[in-house]
N, C-alpha and C positions, 0 to 999 in steps of 0.2 A: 414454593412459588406462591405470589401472592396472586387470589384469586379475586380483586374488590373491582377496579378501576378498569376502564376502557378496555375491556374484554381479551386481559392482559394475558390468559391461561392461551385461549384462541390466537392471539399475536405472537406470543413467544414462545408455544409449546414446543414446537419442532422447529424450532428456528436458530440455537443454540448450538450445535456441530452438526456436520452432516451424516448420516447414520448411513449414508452407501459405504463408512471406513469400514472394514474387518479388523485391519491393523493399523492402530492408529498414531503408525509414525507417518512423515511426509519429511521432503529434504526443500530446505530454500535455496532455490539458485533462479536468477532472473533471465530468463529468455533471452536478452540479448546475448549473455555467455557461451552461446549455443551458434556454432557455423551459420547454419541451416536450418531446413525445416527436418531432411533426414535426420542431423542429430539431435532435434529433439524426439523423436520418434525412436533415437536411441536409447535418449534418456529412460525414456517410459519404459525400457526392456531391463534397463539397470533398476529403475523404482521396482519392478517385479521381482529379479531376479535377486535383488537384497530384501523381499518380502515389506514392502513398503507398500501404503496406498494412498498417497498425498501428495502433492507438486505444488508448495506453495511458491507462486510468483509474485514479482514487484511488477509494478502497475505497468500496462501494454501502449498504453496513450503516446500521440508525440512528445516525445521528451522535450524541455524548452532547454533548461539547464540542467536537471536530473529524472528519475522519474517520478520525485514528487512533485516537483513543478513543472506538469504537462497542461498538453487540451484539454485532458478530460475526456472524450470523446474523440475517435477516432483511431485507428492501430498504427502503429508507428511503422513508415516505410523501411525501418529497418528493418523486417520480419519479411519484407517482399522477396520472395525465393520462385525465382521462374524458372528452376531444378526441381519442383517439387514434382516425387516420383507417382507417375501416372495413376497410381490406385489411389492417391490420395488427390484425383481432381476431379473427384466425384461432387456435384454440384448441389449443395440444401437447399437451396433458394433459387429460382431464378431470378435475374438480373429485376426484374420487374417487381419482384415479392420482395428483395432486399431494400428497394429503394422506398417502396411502401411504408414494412415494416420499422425503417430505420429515418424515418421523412423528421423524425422531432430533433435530428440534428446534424443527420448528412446535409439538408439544403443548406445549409449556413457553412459547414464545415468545406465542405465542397468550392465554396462561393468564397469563401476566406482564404482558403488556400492559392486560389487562382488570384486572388487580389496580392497575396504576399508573394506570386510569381510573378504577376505583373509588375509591381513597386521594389520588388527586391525588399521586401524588408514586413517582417510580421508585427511591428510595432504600431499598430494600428491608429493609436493615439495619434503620430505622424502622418496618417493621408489626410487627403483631401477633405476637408471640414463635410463635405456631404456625403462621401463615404464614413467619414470616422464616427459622425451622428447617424448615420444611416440614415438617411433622407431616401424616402421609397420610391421618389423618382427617378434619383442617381444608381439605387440599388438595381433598378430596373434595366437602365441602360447600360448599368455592367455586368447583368446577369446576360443581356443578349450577346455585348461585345465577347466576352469569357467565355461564352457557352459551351466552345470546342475544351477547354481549360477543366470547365467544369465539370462535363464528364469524363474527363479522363483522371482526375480525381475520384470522381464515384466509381469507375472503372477498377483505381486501384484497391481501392478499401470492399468493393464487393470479391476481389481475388485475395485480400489479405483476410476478410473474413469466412470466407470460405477454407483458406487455411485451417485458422483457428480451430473452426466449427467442425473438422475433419480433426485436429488435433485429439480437442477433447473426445470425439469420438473414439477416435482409436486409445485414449486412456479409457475412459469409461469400459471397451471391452478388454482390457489390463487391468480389471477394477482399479483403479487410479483415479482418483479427483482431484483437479483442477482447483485450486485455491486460487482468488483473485485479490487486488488489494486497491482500497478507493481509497484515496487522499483526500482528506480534508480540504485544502481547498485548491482553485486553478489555479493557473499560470493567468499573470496578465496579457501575455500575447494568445492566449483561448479565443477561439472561434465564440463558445459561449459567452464569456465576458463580454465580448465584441456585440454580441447578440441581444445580452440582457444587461447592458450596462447598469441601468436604478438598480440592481440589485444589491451592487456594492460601493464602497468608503468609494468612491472615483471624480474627481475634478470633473467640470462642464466639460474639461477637454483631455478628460480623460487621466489629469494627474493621480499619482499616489503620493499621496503625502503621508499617508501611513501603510504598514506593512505587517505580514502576519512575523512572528518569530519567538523568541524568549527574554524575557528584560531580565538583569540578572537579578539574581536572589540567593541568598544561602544555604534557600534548601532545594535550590533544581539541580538533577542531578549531569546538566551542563552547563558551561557556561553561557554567555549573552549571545545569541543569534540572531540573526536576520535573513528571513527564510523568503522573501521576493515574493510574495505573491498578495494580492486585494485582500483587503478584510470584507466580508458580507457588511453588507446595512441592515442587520438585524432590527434595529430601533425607525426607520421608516418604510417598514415592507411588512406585508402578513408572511407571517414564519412559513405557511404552504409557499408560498413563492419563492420564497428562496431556498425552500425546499424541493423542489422541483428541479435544481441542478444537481441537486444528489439522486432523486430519484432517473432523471435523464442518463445520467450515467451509469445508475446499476441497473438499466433496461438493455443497455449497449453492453455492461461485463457479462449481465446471462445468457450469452447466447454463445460462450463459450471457459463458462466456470460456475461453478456446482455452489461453494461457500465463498464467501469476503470477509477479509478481514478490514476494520475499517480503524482508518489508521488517525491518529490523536484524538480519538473519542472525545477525551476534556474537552474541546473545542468548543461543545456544545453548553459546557457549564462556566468553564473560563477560558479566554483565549488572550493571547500577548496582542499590543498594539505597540509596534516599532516604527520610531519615527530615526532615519540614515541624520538625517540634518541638527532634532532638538532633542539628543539624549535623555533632556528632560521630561519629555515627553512621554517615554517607555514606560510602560503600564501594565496590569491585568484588568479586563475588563470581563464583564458578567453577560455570559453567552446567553441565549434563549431558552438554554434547560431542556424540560421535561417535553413541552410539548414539543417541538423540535424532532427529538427523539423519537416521539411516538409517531410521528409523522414514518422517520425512518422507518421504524419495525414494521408496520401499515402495509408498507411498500415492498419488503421484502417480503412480509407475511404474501402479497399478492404475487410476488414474482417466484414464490417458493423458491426461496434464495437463503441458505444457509449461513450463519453470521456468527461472527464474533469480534471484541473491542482491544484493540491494541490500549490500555488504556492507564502505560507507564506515564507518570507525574506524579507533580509533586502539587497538592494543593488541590487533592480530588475529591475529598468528601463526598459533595453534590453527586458527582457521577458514580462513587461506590455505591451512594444510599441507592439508586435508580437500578444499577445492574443487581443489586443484591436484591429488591423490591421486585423484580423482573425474570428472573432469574438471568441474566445476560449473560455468557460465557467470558474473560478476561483471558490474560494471557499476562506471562509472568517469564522472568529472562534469568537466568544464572550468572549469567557475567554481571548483572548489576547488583546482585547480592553484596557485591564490596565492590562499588565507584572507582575505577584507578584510575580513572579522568575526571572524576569529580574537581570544582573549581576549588570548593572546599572538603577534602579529605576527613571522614570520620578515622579518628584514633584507632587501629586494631583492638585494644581491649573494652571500646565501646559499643562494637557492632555484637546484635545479641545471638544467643547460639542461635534461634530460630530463624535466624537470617540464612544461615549456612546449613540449615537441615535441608539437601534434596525434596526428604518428602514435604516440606513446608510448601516448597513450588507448587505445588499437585493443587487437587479439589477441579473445582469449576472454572475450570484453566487451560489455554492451552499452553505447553511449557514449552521452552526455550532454552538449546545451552547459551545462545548468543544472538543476536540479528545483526540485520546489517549496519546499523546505526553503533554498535559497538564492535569492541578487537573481539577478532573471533578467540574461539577458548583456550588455544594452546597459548597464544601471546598472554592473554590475560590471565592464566596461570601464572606463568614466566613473571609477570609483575608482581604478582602477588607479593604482599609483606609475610617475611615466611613465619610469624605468628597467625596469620589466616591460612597459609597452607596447612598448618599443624593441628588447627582446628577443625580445618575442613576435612581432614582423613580422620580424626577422631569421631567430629560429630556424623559422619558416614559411615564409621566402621571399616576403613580406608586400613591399607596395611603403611607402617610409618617411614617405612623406607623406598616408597615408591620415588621416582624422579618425576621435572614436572611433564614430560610426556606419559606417562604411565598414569600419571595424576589424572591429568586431560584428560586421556581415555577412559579412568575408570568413573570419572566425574561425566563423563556421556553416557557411559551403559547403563549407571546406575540412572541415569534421570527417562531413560525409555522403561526402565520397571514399572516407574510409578505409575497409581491410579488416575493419570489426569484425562479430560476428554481428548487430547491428542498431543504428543512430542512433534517439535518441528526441529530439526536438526539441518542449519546452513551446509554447503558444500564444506568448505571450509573445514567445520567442524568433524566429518565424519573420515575425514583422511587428515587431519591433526595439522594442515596448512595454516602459512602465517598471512596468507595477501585479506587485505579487506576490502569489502563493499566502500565505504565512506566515513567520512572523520565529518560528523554536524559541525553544520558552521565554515568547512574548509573545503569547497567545492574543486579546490586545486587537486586534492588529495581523492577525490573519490577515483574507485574503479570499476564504475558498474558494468562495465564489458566487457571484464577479463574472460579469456579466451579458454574455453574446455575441450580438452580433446575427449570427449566422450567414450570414445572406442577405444583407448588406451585403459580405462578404466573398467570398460566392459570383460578385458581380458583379464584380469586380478583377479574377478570372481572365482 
């Protein structure tokens, strides 16, 4: 670790994984997949009882179109469980300490919500020019009109965060940690955005004329996307300012998750600007970098908040030199070892063996058979070109006549051996199912709320 610059050993020391793990696997399945709040309470009996101590989740926020593109703030009233069993409505906060504590974006959040109740419609851009500027007189007179609106929004979010708060509790005494996951950036329909408009690329009245996503290229390993959400105004704003909607938001995930994963890291060094209208437009442009970053780490060093960089791309230099300067934790995927949705397909005899060593994954990592953003592992075996199957059981030490479920299986157990700071293994993955999370780019196709019967699974053990 380097010890020279902005008292980097003190910022990043313990900030790298979080060391409540003993064992440090953890399963990804996203909260919404879960009935209830019981069976998530199930879950946590299953994370123990398969000897796990990790729960990594996709982001809890209102979802607008998925859970990368949320508020940012706020838990999503689909988690709202007025079944929740009596021992778990044991109260952290009062009513009065919540609203306190939580004032840097429940008032706005509250007050927005009740306005896209009133108007039908969260597109904010579309009200009344003295709402959609926020004019503080107008704010004022719909603060008193809404008022009944507006607490019963904060009403909700103080019974869903009490949830939560009770959740991680009862993991925490399951030694179990709570993973959390911050999205690079909001949703255009965000309370925040709504909030801090200058911050971002946004028309007088609120257009987007450009958009966050992927321009295409030959070496991403997707194709061209368009992911809906503002770009920051990096170039006329002090990077603290605009840094203060990341930090607002990991103020809101600690209060019921332990580490974050922070998800397109690059963003920081380089980010896409997608224009739906002038193709020609679609670009890489050069994010805010270092300081930025340190802004981050600052933040969490302060929230003692555990981190690590989802920080798959292609064209990351900048961000490798920082996390390796830093010592930052990364995370590294198996299924993308060999692209089978790559736009452009590398050759099988040109991918190198060290792409396909297990232990290559390992180090200052947390490893992955698969995420959501890719076919989970047994499908993406099944595609495999079977010169990379034959490879991949040689360069593992793999016996040659395995089939590809046996494959699958043996390509998970082997990747929980290794020495990485933590294996995270999807749902999916650990019972060798073929449904997925989401196809980038194809919002028709995702399934982030596939349905788990918990307690079916509980009984196999």
């Amino acid at each position: 670790m380097a010890g020279n610059n902005e008292n980097c050993t003190s910022i990043c020391g313990n900030l790298v994984y979080n060391t409540l793990m003993s064992t440090p696997v953890a399963t990804l399945l996203p909260l919404v997949c879960l009935q209830n709040f019981a069976a998530a309470l199930d879950f946590i009996q299953w994370l123990k009882k398969t000897n796990q101590s990790g729960w990594q989740l996709l982001p809890l926020s209102h979802p607008i179109a998925t859970p990368y593109r949320n508020q940012g703030v706020g838990l999503s009233p689909y988690f709202f469980d007025p079944q929740v069993p009596s021992q778990w409505r044991r109260w952290t906060l009062t009513r009065e300490e919540f609203v306190f504590q939580n004032r840097f974006w429940l008032t706005d959040y509250a007050h927005f919500q009740a306005i896209v109740q009133q108007l039908g419609t969260d597109e904010w851009w579309t009200w009344p020019p003295e709402l959609r500027d926020r004019q503080q007189a107008a704010l004022a007179t719909s603060r008193l009109r809404l008022e009944a609106a507006i607490n019963g929004f904060i009403d909700q979010q103080y019974f869903l965060y009490n949830q939560l708060t009770n959740l991680r509790r009862n993991a925490l005494e399951n030694e179990i940690t709570l993973i959390g996951d911050l999205p690079f950036y909001l949703a255009r329909e965000s309370s925040l955005v709504w909030a801090h408009q200058p911050l971002f690329l946004l028309g007088e009245a609120g257009q987007m004329r450009l958009e966050s996503g992927v321009p295409a290229a030959l070496d991403e390993p997707f194709a061209e996307q368009y992911w809906g959400h503002p770009l920051y105004d990096w170039e006329n704003n002090e990077i603290a300012d605009v840094m203060q909607l990341f930090n607002q938001r990991l103020q809101f995930m600690r209060g019921f998750t332990d580490l974050v994963r922070i998800d397109h890291a690059n963003g920081f060094f380089k980010y896409g600007a997608m224009s739906r209208q002038h193709h020609a437009w679609n670009r890489k442009l050069q994010g805010p970098g270092k300081p930025a970053v340190m802004e981050l780490l600052r933040d969490l060093q302060n929230l003692r908040f555990g981190v690590y960089f989802e920080d798959i791309a292609s064209d990351k230099m900048r961000l490798e030199q920082f996390m390796k300067e830093y010592d930052v934790v990364g995370s590294s995927v198996l299924t993308l070892a060999y692209n089978i949705e790559a736009q452009n397909p590398i050759a099988p005899e040109k991918v190198k063996d060290q792409e396909l060593e297990i232990a290559s994954l390992a180090g200052n990592k947390i490893i992955f058979t698969s995420t959501h953003d890719t076919p989970p592992l047994l499908p993406w075996v099944q595609k495999l070109p079977s010169a990379i199957k034959a490879r991949l059981k040689k360069l593992n030490n793999l016996r040659d006549n395995l089939d590809d479920r046996a494959l699958a299986g043996a390509l998970r157990d082997l990747l929980i051996t290794q020495e990485a700071r933590m294996t995270v293994i999807p749902w999916q993955d650990w019972w060798l199912e073929s449904w997925r999370f989401n196809v980038p780019g194809h919002e028709e196709l995702t399934r982030w709320d596939y349905q788990i019967d918990v307690k079916k699974y509980l009984a196999k053990i």
